[in-house]
FIBA-692148 format. One line per field, with one value per atom (N, C-alpha, C, O): atom name; y, z, x; residue number from 1; residue in three letters. Coordinates in pm, 1 decimal. Last residue first. Example, Ala and Ser with C-alpha at 12.3 -4.5 7.8 and 13.67 -1.06 7.14 Angstrom:
<recs>
atome <- (N_CA_C_O_N_CA_C_O)
py <- (-225.0_-106.0_3.0_113.8_-569.0_-450.0_-330.0_-331.9)
pz <- (708.0_714.0_787.0_803.9_780.0_780.0_780.0_846.5)
px <- (1285.0_1367.0_1290.0_1340.9_1319.0_1230.0_1320.0_1423.6)
num <- (2_2_2_2_1_1_1_1)
residu <- (Ser_Ser_Ser_Ser_Ala_Ala_Ala_Ala)
</recs>
This chain:
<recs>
atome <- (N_CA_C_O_N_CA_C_O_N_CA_C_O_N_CA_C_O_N_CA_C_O_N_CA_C_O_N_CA_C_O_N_CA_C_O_N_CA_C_O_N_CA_C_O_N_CA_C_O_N_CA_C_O_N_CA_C_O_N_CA_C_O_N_CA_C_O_N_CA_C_O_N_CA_C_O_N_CA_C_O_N_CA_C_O_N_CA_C_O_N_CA_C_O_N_CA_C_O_N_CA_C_O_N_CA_C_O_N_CA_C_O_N_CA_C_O_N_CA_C_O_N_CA_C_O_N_CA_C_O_N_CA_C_O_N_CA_C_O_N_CA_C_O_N_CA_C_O_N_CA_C_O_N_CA_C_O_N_CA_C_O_N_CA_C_O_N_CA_C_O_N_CA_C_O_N_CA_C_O_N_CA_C_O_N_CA_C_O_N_CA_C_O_N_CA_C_O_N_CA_C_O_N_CA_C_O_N_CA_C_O_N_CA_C_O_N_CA_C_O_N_CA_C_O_N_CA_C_O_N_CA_C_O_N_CA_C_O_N_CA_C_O_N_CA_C_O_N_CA_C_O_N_CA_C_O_N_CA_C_O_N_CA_C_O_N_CA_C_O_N_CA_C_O_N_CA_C_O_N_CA_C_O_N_CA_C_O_N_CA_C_O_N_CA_C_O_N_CA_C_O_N_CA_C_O)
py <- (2682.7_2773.4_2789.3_2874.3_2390.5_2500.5_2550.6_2493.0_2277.5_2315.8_2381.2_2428.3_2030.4_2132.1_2173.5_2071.8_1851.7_1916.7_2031.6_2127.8_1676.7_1787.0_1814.3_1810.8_1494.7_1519.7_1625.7_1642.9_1167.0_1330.1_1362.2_1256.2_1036.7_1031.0_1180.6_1279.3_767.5_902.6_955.7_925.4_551.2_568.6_696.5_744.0_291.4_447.7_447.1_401.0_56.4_54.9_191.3_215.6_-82.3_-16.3_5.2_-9.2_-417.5_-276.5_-185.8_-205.5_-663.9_-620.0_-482.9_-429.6_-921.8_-843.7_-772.1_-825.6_-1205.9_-1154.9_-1021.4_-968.4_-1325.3_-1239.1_-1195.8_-1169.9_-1534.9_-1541.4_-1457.6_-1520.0_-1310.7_-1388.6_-1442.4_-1369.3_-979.6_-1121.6_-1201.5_-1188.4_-849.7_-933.1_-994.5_-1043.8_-554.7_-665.2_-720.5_-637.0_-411.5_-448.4_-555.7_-655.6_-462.8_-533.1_-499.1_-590.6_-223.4_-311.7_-352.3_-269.2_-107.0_-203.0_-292.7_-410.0_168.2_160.6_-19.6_-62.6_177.0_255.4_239.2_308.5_54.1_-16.0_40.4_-29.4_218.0_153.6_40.3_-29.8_553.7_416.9_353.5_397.7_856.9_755.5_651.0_620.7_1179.0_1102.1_1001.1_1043.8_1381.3_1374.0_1194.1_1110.9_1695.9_1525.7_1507.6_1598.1_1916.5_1888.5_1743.6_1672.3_2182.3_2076.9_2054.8_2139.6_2283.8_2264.3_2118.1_2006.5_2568.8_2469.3_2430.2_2507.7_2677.4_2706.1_2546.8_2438.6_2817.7_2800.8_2824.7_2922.2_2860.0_2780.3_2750.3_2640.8_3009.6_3066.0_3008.3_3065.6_2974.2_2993.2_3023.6_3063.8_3076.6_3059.2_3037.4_3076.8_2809.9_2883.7_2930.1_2854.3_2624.9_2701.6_2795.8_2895.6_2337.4_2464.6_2518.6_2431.1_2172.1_2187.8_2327.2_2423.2_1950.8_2099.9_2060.7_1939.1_1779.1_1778.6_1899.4_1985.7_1532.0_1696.4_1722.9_1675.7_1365.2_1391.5_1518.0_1593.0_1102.6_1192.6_1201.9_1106.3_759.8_810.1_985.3_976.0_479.3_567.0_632.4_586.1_193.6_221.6_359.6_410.0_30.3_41.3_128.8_145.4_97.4_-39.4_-55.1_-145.1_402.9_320.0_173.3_140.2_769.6_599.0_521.2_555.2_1032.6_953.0_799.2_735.4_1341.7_1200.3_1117.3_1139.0_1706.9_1546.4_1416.2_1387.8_1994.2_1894.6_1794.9_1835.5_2134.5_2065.7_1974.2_1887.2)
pz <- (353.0_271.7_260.3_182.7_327.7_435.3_319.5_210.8_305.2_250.7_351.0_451.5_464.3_492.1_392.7_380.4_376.2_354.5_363.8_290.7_434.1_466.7_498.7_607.6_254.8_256.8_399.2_454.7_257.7_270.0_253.5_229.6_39.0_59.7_103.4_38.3_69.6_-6.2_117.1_236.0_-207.6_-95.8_-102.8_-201.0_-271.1_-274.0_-133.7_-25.6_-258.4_-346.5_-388.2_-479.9_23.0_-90.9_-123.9_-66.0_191.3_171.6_51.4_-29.2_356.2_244.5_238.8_340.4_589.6_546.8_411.5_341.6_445.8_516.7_495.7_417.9_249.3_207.1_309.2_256.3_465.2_345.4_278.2_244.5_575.3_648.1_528.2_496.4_371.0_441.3_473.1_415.3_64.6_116.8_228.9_201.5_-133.8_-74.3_41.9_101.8_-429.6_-280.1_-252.9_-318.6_-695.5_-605.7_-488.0_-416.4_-877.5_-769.4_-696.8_-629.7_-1140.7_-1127.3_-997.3_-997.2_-1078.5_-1109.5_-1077.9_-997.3_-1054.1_-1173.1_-1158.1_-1239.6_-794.2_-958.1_-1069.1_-1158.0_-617.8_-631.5_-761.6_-811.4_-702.8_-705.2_-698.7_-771.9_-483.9_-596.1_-591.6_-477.5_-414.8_-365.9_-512.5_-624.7_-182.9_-308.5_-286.1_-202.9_-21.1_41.9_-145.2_-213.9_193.5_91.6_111.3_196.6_246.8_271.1_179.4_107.0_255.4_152.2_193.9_187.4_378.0_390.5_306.2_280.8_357.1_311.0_351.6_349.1_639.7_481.3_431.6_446.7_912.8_832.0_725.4_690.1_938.5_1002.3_974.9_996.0_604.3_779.1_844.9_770.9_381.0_450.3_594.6_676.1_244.2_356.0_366.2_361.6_46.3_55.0_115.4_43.9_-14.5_50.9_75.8_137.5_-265.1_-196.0_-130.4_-198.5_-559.3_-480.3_-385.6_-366.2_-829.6_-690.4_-634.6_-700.0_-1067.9_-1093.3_-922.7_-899.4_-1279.3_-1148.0_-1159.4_-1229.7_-1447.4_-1477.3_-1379.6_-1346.3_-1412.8_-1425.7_-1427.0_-1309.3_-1470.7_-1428.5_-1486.4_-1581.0_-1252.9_-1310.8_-1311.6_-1203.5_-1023.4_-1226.5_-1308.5_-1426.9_-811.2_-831.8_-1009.2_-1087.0_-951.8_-816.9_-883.2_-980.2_-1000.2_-1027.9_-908.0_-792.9_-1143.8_-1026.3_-1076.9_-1163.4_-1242.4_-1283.9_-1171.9_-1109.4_-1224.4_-1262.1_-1264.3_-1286.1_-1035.6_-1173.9_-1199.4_-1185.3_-804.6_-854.4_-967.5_-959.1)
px <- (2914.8_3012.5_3129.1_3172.5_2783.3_2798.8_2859.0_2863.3_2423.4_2535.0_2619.3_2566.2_2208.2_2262.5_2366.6_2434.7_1896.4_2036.7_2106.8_2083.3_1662.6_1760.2_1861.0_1918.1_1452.1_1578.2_1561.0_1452.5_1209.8_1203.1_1338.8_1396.6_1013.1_1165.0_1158.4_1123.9_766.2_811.2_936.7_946.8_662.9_709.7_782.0_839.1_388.0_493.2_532.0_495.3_325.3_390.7_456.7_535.2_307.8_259.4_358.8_466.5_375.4_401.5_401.1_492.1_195.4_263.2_319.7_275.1_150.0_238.9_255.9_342.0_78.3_12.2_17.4_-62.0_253.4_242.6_45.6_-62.5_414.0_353.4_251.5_150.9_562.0_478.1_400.8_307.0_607.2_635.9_546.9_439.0_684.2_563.0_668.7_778.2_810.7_816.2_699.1_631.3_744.5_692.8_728.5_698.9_955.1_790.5_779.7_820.4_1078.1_1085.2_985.2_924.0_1109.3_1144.2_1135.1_1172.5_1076.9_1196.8_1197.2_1279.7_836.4_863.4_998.3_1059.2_748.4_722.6_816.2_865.0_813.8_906.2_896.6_984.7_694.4_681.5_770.7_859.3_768.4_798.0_735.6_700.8_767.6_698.1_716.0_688.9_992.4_963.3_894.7_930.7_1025.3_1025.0_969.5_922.2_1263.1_1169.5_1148.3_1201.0_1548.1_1414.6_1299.4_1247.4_1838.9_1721.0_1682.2_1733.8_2040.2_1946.3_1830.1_1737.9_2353.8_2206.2_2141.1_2199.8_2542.3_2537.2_2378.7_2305.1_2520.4_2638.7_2612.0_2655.8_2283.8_2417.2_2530.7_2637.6_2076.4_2117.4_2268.8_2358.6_1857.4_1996.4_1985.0_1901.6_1666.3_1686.0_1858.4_1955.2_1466.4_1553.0_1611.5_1621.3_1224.6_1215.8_1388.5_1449.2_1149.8_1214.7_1200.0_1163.8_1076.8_1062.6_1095.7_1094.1_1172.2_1190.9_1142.7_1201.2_1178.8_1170.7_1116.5_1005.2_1348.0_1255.5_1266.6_1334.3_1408.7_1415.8_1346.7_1276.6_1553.8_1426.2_1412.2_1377.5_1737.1_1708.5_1585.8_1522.1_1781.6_1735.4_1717.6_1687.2_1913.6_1994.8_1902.7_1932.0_1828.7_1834.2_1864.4_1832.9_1816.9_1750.9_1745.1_1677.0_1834.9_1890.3_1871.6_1899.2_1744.1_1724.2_1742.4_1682.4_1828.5_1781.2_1815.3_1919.2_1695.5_1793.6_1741.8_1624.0_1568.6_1598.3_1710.6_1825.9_1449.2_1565.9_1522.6_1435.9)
num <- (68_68_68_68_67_67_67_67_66_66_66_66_65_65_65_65_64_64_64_64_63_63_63_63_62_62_62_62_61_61_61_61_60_60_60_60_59_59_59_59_58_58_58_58_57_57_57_57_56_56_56_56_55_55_55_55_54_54_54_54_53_53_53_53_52_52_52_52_51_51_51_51_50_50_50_50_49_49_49_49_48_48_48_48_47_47_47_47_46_46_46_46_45_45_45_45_44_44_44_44_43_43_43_43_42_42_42_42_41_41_41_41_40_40_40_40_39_39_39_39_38_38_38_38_37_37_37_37_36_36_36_36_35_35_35_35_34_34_34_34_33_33_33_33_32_32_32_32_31_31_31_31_30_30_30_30_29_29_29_29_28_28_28_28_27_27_27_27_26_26_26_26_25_25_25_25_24_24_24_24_23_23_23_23_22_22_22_22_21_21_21_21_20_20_20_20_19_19_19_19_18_18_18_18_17_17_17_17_16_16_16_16_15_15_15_15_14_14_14_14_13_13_13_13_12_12_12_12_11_11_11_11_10_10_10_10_9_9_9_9_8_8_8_8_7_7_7_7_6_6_6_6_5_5_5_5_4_4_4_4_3_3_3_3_2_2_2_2_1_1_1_1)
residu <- (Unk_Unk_Unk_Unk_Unk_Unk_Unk_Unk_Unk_Unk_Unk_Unk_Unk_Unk_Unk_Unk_Unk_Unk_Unk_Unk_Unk_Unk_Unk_Unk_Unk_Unk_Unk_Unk_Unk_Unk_Unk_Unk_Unk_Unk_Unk_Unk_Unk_Unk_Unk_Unk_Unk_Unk_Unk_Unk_Unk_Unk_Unk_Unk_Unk_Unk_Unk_Unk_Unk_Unk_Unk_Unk_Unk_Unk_Unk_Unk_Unk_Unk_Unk_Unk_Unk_Unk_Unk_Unk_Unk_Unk_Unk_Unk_Unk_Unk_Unk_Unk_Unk_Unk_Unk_Unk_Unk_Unk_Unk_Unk_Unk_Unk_Unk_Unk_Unk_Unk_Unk_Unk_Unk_Unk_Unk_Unk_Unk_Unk_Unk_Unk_Unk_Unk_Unk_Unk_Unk_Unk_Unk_Unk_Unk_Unk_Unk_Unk_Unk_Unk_Unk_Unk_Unk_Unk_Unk_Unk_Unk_Unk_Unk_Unk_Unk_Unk_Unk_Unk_Unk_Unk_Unk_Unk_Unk_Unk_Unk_Unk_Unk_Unk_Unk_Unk_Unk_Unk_Unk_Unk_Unk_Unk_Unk_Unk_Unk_Unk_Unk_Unk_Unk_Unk_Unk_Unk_Unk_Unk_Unk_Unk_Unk_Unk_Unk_Unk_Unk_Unk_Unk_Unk_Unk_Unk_Unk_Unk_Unk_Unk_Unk_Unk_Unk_Unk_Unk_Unk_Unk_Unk_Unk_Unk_Unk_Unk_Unk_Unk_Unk_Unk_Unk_Unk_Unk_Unk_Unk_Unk_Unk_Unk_Unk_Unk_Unk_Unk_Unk_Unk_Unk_Unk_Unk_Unk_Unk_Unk_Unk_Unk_Unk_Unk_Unk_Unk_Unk_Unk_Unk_Unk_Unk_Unk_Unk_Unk_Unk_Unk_Unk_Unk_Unk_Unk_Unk_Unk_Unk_Unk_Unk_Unk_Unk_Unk_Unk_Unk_Unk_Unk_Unk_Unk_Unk_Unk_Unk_Unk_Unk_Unk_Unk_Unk_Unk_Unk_Unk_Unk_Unk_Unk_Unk_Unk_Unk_Unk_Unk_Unk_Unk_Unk_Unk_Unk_Unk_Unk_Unk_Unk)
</recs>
């Protein structure tokens, strides 16, 4: 899949793979796509006075069912 990805105002052009299945109520498309939350502007957030941190990727799985 090809498009553009908007996150917190920001957009970014992506380019996505995915796995493609029919099944018995339509089509199914699985996949996981892997981002910086830098690249769209956003710090890791810190708690506990920044004991706590969380990297800075993060990756987004889908599955989506279509039906027909």
């Amino acid at each position: 899949l090809h498009g553009t990805l908007s996150i917190a105002g920001v957009e970014k052009p992506v380019t996505v793979q995915g796995l493609i299945e029919p099944v018995p109520e339509g089509t199914r498309v699985q996949g996981r796509h892997e981002l910086l939350m830098s690249d769209f502007g956003i710090k890791p957030p810190k708690m506990f006075l920044g004991t706590l941190k969380v990297r800075d990727r993060v990756v987004i799985y889908f599955d989506i069912l279509c039906g027909d």
